[in-house]
N, C-alpha and C positions, 0 to 999 in steps of 0.2 A: 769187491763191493757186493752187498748183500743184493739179492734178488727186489727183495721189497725197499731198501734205498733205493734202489738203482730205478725201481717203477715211478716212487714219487720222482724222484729227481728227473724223468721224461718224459712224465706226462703232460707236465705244462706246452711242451715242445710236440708231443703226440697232436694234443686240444688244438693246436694253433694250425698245426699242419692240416687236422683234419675241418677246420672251420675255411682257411683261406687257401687251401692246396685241391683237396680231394673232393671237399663237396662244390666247388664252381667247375672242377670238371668236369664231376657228373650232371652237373645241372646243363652243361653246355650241349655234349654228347646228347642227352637226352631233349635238349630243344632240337639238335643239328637231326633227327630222326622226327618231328610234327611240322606239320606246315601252318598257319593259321587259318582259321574256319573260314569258308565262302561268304559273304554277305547273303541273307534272307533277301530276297526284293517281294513286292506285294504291287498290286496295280490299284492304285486309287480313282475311282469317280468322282468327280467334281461336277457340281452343275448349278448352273444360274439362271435367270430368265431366257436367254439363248440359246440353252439347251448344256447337254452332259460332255465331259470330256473325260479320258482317261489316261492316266500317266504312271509312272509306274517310279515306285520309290523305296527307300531301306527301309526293311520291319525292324525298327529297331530291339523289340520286344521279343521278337524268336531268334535274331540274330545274339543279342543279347544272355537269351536262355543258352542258345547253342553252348557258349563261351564257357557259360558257369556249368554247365554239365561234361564240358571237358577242356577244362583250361590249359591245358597243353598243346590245343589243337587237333587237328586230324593227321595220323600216324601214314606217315610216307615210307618211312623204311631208308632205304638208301637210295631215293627216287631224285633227293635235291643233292645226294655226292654224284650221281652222274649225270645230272640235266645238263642243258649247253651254258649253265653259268659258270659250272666248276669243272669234272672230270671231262664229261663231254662224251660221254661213251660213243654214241649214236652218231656223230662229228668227227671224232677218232677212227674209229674202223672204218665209217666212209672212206674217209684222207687215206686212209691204209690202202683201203682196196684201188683207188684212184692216183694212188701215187706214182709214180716212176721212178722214183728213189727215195734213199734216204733225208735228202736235202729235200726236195719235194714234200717230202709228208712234213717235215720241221714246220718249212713256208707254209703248209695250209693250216696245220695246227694251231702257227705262232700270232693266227690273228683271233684266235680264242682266248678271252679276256684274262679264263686263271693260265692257262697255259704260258702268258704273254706276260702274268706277274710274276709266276715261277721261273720263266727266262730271267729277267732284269734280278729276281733275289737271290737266285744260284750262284748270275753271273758277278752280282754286287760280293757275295759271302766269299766266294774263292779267289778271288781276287784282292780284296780289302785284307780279310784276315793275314793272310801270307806277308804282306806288302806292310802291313802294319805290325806283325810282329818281327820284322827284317830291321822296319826303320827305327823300333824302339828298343829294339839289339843295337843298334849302332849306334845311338843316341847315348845310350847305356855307358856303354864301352868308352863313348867318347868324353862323357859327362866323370867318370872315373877316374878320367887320366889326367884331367885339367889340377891346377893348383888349387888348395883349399880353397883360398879368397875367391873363388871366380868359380866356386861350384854352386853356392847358392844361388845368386844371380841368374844361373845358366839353368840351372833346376827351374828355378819361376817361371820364365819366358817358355818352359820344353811345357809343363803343365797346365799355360791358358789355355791351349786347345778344348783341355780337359776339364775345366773349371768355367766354360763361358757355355750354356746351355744349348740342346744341340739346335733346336730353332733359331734361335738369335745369331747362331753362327753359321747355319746356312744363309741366313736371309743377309748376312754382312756379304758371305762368298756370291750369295746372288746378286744382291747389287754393283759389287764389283765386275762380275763378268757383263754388265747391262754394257748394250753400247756408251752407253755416260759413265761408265765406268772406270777406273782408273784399269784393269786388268781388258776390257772391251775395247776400249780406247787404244790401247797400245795394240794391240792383235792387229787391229783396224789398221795402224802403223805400218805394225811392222811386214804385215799381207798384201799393203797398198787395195787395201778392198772396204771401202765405207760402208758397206750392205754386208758385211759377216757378221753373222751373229751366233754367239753360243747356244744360245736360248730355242735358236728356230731348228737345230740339227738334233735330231735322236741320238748318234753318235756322238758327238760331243756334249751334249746334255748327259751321256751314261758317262762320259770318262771325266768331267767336271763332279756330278756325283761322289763317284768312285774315290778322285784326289778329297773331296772334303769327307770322306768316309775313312781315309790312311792319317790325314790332317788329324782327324777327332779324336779314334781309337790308340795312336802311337804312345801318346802319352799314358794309357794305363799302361801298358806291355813295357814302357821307360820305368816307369816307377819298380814293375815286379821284378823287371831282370835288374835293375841297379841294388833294390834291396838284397838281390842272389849273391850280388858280384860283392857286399861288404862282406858275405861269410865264406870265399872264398880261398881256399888254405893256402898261404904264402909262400908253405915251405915246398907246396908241390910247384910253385907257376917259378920258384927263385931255384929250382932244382932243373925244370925245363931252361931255365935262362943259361945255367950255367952248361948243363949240355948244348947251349949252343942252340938251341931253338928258335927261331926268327916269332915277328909280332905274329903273324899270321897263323902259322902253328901253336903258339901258345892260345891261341882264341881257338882253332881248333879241336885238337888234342887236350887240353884243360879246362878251358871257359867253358866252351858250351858242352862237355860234359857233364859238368859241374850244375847248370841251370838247367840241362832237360826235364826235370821234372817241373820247373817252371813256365815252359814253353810250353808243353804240355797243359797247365792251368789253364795261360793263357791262350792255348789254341781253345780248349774247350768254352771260357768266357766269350770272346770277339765271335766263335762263330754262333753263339746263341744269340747275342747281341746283333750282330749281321743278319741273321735272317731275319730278324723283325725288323727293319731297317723301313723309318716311316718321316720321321720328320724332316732329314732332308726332300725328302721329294714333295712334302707341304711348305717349306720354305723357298723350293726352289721355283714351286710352282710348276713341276714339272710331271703332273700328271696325264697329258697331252704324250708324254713322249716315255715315261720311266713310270710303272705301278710295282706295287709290290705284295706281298698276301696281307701286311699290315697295311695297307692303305683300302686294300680291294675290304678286309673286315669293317675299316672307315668309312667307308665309302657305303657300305652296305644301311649301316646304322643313321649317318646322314640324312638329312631333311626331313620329310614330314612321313613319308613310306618306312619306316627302319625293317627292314627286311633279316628279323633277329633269326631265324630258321637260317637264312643263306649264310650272316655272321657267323653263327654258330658253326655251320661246315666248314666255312673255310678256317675256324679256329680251330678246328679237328684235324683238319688239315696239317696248318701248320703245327700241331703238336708232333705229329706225325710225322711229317718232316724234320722237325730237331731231333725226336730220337734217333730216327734214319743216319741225319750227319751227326751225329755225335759219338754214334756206336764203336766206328771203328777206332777213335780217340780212344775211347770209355775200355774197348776189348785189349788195344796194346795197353793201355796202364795196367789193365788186370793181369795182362801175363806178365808184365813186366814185376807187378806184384809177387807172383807166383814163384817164377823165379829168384827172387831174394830170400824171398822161404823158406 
């Protein structure tokens, strides 16, 4: 392809990427570094027959001025990445130097807000991902093996997970676990304990999460490894057969060789998807007990204060942290690249 083909042919793709990729990042970066201006206040006299009083109120006229002479705000630097809302600098090395150990500093740290959301999305992504590319391996494999007539059917029911929006399907799993609940209700059963509740334990509020996070995701990781398994060569898995290969070994030794580069996809998709992991914990209502760095940007923006400088960090943040986890994916597919070469 000619050079000048090949420009118009990617420019349109260039224009898009750089209108809703590259400049809202720069735009964000560049908030997560100003803080907004102080309010001007002015003291007012008032007075009436009784005499003068004075109070003290916003000039709105030089606050106002302030704004438009630099509407970016006043330039902080990386004063709001380490305040005690996000990194904690000043928090951190305390707890270091006061620690007794390694556990010890965790415990003091883990009651610092981002610290405490980065807990709950680390522990949400490594766990989910894995769990959920396991279950839609096996789903896969199983949904493959069934008889034509009875694979559609089976297909539909594996993909409402995936097809029922993720709020609507938290809020279904939340009412369920309520003690009115049909899933609360029986717990309550079968524990002989009429005061258990899922809702009121951090612990089980994180592991009820977690199940409707494997619930959600199974089904894309179903669909990618089923589409791998229709192009897999017949005459290597009826070649294993005939040497004698048990089921096990042929999934093994052929299957999942065969889909690694899909599992691969798929790890990189779920755990970008994972760390932003937001709506179940607004459906579950479970922000009392599970945050996460997309809820804490939420949360920033929220009510009548939207604190767009803090949003802005912790969206730096979490960019930051997705290249982080995705590198070492991103590095073995390169060499794995390298060596086919």
């Amino acid at each position: 392809m000619k050079h000048k083909t090949f420009f118009w042919f990617f420019l349109p793709t260039a224009v898009a990427m750089l209108l809703f990729i590259a400049m809202p990042l720069v735009s964000v970066v560049m908030q997560s570094l100003f803080t907004p201006h102080e309010q001007v206040f002015k003291i007012v006299e008032t007075c009436d027959p009784f005499g003068c009083k004075q109070s003290t109120g916003i000039d709105l006229e030089a606050t106002n001025s302030l704004r438009a002479e630099k509407p970016l705000g006043r330039f902080a630097g990386l004063n709001i990445y380490l305040d005690r809302g996000h990194l904690a600098s000043s928090e951190v090395a305390a707890a270091w130097l006061k620690s007794d150990g390694i556990g010890a500093f965790f415990n003091a740290i883990g009651n610092l807000p981002f610290y405490r959301a980065m807990a709950f999305t680390l522990t949400f992504t490594f766990l989910v991902t894995p769990l959920a590319i396991i279950l839609g391996f096996v789903i896969a494999v199983s949904v493959n093996s069934l008889h034509r007539h009875l694979k559609g059917l089976v297909i539909f029911f594996s993909l409402l997970p995936m097809i029922v929006s993720p709020l609507i399907g938290s809020l279904v799993l939340f009412w369920m676990i309520d003690s009115r609940g049909i899933l609360g209700n029986a717990l309550q059963w079968l524990f002989q304990d009429p005061d258990l509740s899922l809702k009121a334990s951090t612990g089980l509020t994180w592991v009820m999460l977690m199940v409707y996070g494997v619930w959600h995701t199974a089904p894309f990781a179903f669909v990618v490894f089923y589409a791998g398994l229709q192009t897999l060569p017949q005459d290597t898995l009826e070649s294993s057969m005939i040497d004698g290969a048990s089921r096990w070994q042929q999934i093994k030794y052929v299957v999942i060789p065969h889909i690694m580069p899909l599992v691969t996809f798929v790890a990189l998709i779920q755990l970008m998807d994972n760390f932003r992991v937001f709506e179940p914990i607004v459906g579950f209502n479970a922000s009392a007990h599970a945050t996460s760095l997309s809820w804490f940007i939420f949360n920033d923006l929220a009510g009548e204060t939207r604190l767009l400088s803090s949003a802005s960090t912790t969206s730096v943040l979490t960019i930051l942290g997705v290249c982080i986890l995705l590198s070492p994916v991103l590095v073995r597919t390169w060499r794995d690249f390298n060596r086919k070469v």
